[in-house]
C-alpha positions, 0 to 999 in steps of 0.5 A: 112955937105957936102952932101953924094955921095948918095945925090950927085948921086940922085941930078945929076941922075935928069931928069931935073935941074933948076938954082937959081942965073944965070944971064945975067953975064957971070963972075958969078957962077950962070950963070957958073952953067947953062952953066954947065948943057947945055954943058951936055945936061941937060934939064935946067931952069933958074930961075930969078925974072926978067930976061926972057931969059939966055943964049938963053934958057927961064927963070922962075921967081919963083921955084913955076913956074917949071912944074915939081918940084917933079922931079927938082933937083935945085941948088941954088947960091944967098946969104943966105936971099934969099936961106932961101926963096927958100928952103922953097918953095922948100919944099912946092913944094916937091923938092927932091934935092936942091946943095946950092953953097958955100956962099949959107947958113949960120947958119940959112939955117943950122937950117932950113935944120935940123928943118925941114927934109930937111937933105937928101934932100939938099947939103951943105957946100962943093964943087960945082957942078962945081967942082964935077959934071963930076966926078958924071955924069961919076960914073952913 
């Protein structure tokens, strides 16, 4: 189920967001996502297992690494395998809002949003926040 416009409002209200997905390559989602946040004057983090720098601005290797992870709101763009890891660091950390992108989950990342009472708290299964995100950031 996409998520409501109420879990949409509380994810774009965030103070600060990350990126899961973004890359060196610009033809990508994760890095058109990022790219998103900063032509909005987002405080913005990329998150790569390698990569120290995207788009000029510092990368992060892990969710654990953000230094404020109860106030990050993170979208998530990687295939379902890896999406299933983060959600779970994601709850551990206590992540309050996660966007997974289309292609993101899958039946398992369903379950596992369901089983464990991540259901208000991630977005799934409908359009990304390219496609709704100025519209949200206009309704605030």
């Amino acid at each position: 189920m996409p998520g409501t416009e109420e879990q949409k409002k509380t994810f774009i209200s965030s103070s600060k967001f990350a990126v899961v997905g973004a890359s060196k390559d610009e033809a990508k989602f994760g890095t058109k996502v990022l790219k998103w946040y900063l032509e909005n004057n987002k405080d913005v983090t990329p998150v790569h297992p390698k990569e120290t720098e995207i788009q000029g601005v510092a990368a992060i290797r892990a969710l654990s690494d953000l230094p404020d992870p109860t106030n990050t709101s993170v979208s998530v763009i990687t295939g379902p395998k890896i999406t299933l890891g983060l959600l779970e660091q994601a709850k551990a950390l206590g992540i309050p809002a996660l966007w997974l992108q289309p292609g993101a989950d899958d039946e398992t990342i369903v379950s596992y949003i369901n089983d464990n009472g991540l259901a208000d708290k991630v977005i799934y299964g409908g359009p990304c926040v390219l496609q709704e995100g100025n519209a949200l950031l206009a309704s605030l």
